[in-house]
N, C-alpha and C positions, 0 to 999 in steps of 0.2 A: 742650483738649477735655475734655469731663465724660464718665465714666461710667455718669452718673445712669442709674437706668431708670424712673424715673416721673416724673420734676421738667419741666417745660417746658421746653425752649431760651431761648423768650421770658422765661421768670421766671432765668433765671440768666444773664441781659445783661444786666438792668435793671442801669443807673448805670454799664455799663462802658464804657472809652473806647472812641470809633467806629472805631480801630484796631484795637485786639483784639477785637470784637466781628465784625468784619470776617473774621478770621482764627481765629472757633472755633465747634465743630462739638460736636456729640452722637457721641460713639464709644462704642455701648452693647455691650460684649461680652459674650455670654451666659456663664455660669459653671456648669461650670467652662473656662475660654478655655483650656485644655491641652486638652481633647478635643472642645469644642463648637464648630463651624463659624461661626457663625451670630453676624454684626455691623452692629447698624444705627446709620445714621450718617442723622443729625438737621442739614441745611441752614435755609439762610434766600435773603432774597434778597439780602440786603446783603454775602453770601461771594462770591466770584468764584468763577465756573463751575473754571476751572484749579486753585483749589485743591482742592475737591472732589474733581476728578478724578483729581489727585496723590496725593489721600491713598486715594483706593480705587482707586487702582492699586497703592497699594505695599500695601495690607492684602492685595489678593487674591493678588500673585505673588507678594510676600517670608513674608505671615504664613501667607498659604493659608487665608483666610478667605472667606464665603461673605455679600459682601456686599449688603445690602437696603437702600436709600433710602428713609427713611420722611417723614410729617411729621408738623410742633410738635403732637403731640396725644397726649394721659396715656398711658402705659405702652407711647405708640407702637403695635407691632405685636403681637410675641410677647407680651407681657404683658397686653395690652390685653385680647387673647382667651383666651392660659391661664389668668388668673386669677379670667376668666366661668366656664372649664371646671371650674377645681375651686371655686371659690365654690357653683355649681351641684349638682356634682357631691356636696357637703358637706350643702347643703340636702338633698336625695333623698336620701341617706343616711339622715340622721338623720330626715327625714318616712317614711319607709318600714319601719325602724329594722332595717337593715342593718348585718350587721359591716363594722368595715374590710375584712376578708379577704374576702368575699362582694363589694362595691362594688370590689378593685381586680384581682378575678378578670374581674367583668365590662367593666371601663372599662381595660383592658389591653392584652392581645394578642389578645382575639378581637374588638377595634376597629381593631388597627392601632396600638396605642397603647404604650409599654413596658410591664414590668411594674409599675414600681413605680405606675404609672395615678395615682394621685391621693395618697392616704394614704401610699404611699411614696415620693413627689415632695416633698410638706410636707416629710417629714422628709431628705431629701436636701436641699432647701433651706435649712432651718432653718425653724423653727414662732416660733422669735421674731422673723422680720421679716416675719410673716405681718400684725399688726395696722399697723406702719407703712407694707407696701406699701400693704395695701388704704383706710388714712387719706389718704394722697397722692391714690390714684385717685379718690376721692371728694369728696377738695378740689377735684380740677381737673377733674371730670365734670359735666358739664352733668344738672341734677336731673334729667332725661326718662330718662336713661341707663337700663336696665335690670338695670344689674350696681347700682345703688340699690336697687331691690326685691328683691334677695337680699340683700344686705349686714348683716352685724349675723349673720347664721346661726350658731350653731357658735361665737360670742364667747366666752360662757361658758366651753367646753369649751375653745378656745384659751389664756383667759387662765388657768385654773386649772393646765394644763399646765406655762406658760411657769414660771408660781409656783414647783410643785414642780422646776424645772430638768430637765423633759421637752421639751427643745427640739429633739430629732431626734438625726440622728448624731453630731452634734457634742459633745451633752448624754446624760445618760443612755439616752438613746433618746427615740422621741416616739410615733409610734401604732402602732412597731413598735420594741421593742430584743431587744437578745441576752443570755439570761440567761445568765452563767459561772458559776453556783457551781458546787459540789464538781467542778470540772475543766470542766463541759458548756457545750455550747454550742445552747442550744434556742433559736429565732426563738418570741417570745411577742408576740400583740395584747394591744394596749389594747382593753378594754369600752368603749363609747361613754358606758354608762350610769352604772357606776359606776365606772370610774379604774380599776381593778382587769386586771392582766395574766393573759395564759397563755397555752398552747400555741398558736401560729397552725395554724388549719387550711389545711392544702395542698390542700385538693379542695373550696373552699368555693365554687366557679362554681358557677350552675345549668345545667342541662340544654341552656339557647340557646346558651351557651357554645362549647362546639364547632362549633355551625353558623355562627360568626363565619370559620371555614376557609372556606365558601364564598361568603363575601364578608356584609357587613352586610345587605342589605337580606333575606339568607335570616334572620338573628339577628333582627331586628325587625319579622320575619311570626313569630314564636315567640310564643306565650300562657303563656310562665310569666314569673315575677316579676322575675328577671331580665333580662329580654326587656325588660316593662314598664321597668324602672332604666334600660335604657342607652338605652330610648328617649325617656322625659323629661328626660333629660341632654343627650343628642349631637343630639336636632333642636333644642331648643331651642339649645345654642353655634352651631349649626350657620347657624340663622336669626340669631343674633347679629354671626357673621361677615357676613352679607348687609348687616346694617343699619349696619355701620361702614363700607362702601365707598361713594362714596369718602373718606369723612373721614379714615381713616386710608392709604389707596393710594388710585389709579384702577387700581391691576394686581392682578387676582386670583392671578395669578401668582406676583407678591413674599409676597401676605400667606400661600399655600400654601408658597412656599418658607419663609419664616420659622416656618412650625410643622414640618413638616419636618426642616430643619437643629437649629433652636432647641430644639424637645419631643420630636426626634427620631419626630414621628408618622411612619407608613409614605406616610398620604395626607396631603392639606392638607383645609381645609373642602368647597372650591371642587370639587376632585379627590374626597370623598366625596360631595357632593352628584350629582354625572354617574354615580356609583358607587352609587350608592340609587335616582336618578331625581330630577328637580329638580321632576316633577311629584306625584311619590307624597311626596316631603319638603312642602310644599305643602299638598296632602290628609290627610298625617297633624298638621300644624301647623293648622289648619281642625279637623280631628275636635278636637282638644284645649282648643280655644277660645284656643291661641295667637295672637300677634299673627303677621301673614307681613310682612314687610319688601317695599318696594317692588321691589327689587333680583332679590330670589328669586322674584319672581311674573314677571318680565323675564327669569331664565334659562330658568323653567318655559316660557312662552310659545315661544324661542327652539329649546325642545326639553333645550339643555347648555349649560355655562358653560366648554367645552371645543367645539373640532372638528377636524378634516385636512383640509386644502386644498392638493394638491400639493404630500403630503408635508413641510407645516408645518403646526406646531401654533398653531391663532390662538384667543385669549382673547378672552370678552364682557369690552365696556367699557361703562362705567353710561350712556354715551349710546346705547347699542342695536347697537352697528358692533362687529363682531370684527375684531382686530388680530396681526400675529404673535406671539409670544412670542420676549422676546428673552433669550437665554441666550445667555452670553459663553462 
């Protein structure tokens, strides 16, 4: 099995004997695999149904891992989407010209979101495998893709980082380190503008900020600038998730659980959308002159991309029919 998280199944059998081709999977374990649940495993048709089944059974009871079926498609599931979110998330930024500390006050916890939201995510990941993920996704993304017309954002500013060995945690720090001199330990942002560190401000949300306590769609009825940030960030990923279904699942279910488990979000896309209104997500993707995904115009219609029907939960499927949710 590979690791990979963005290489294709299909591209990494080419030439292999029909043997072992037969007998190997996509086992993509989110990192860090000591604390993160979340592992998708990449079939075909030419695996036997038994070994599949073998192998995520022993993930789930022996590793206690929290497994997603995805398919052969770039970055698969969690990546496919997290890396629209902060792609996204980077563009708005810097068009708006937002500090880091402002953009992961708002794209955080009053989303649903952790804290480190985006700019503390790069740097938990590392900032130097930022240009190689997002060259793979792009190699194996069909040009319509949407995460094309963001791409390229924020290069500059990545690769000048990488240069000076601002690579995140790992590195002197990346758009957040810890300054120690004379004994202290002060958290200092990166300027966007000019390279330049200091003090990170703790109170740099705006004002909508708080009313993310009473769920997003109160935060995205807010008229300050903040408001405006997290709403041309999260409808747009938002409408993104739509338009990958089903290329990347038919289960909206899986691809909310893999942000979830994987990004540790509180909701999934699918799960904020029913959470906002799938009609009002809709009408504010319309006001913007976004494009709306067939998908999201079909839960709107539907009313949710969620229901209860004696006391089971059943999921829209991209042919119109709700189906149970199956949790093991």
């Amino acid at each position: 099995s590979s690791n990979t998280p963005t290489i294709p199944r299909s591209e990494l059998i080419e030439g292999m004997p029909d043997d072992m081709a037969s007998r190997f999977l996509i086992t993509h374990f989110f990192n860090p695999p000591r604390y993160l649940q979340l592992l998708e495993v990449v079939s075909s048709s030419e695996v036997d149904n038994s070994t599949v089944e073998r192998f995520c059974s022993f993930a789930h009871e022996r590793l206690g891992k929290k497994v997603i079926l995805c398919k052969d498609t770039p970055g698969f599931i969690g990546n496919r989407l997290g890396i629209f979110f902060v792609q996204r998330s980077l563009k708005a930024t810097l068009d708006l010209g937002l500090s880091v500390e402002q953009a992961d006050a708002m794209l955080g916890r009053p989303i649903g979101v952790p804290k480190t939201a985006v700019f503390g995510l790069m740097d938990l990941v590392g900032i130097d495998l930022i240009p190689h993920v997002m060259s793979s996704m792009l190699e194996h993304l069909d040009p319509s893709d949407p995460l094309h017309q963001i791409a390229g954002t924020g290069g500059d500013l990545i690769d000048q980082m990488i240069a000076e060995g601002y690579t995140g945690r790992k590195g002197k720090g990346g758009f957040y380190r810890l300054n120690t001199e004379n004994g202290g330990r002060v958290k200092e942002a990166r300027d966007l503008k000019t390279g330049e560190y200091a003090p990170a401000d703790r109170r740099a949300g705006f004002p909508s900020a708080k009313l993310g306590k009473q769920g997003i769609s109160k935060l995205l009825e807010c008229s300050d600038k903040g408001s405006s940030f997290v709403a041309e960030v999260l409808l747009e990923t938002l409408a993104y998730a739509a338009s990958i279904v089903p290329e990347v699942s038919d289960d909206i279910y899986a691809i909310d659980s893999a942000m979830r488990v994987g990004y540790n979000w509180k909701k999934g896309p699918f799960e904020m959308i029913d959470a906002i209104g799938a009609s009002s997500v809709v009408e504010r993707l319309e006001d913007s002159g976004s494009e709306v995904p067939a998908f999201l115009r079909m839960g709107s219609k539907k009313g949710s991309f969620y229901s209860m029907e004696d006391g089971e939960i059943l999921r829209l499927c991209p042919d119109g029919s709700f189906v149970p949710v199956d949790r093991p």
